[in-house]
N, C-alpha and C positions, 0 to 999 in steps of 0.2 A: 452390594449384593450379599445376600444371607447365605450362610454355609446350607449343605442340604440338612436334614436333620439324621442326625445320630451318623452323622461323619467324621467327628472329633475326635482323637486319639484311638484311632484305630490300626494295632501294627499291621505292617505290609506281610505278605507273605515271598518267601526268600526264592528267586529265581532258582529255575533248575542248576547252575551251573556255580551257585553261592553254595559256600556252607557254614555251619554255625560252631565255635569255640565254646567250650564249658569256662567257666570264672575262673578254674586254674589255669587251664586252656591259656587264658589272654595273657594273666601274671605271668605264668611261665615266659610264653612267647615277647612281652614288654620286656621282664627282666633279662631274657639271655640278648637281647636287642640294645641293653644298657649295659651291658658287662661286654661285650662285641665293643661297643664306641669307647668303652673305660677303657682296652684294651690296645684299641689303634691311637687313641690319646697319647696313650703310654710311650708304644712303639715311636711314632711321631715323635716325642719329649726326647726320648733316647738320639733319632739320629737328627733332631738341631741340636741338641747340647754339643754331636759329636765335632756337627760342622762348623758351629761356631769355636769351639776349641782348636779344631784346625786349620780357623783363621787365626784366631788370638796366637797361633804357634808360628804361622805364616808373616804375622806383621812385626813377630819381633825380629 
């Protein structure tokens, strides 16, 4: 079955309860959302190094 005509690439219009980010808008909000997980990366890396040193102190 054929599309109707001139239904093709047509944007939606955005619900009442959506709203829409400008281009830095989205950077912004991507980057502080990857500096956020670099962060708890980080955190994480800190307390196993601590744990496993307090085993390696543990088994000797």
């Amino acid at each position: 079955m054929s599309r109707p005509k001139g239904s093709k690439n047509k944007p939606k219009e955005p619900l009442v309860e959506q709203f829409t980010f400008t281009t830095e808008q989205r950077i912004r909000l991507v980057a502080n959302l990857v500096v956020e997980k670099i962060l708890e990366d980080n955190n994480f890396a800190h307390q196993l190094a601590g744990l496993l040193e307090d085993k390696k102190d543990a088994a000797k």
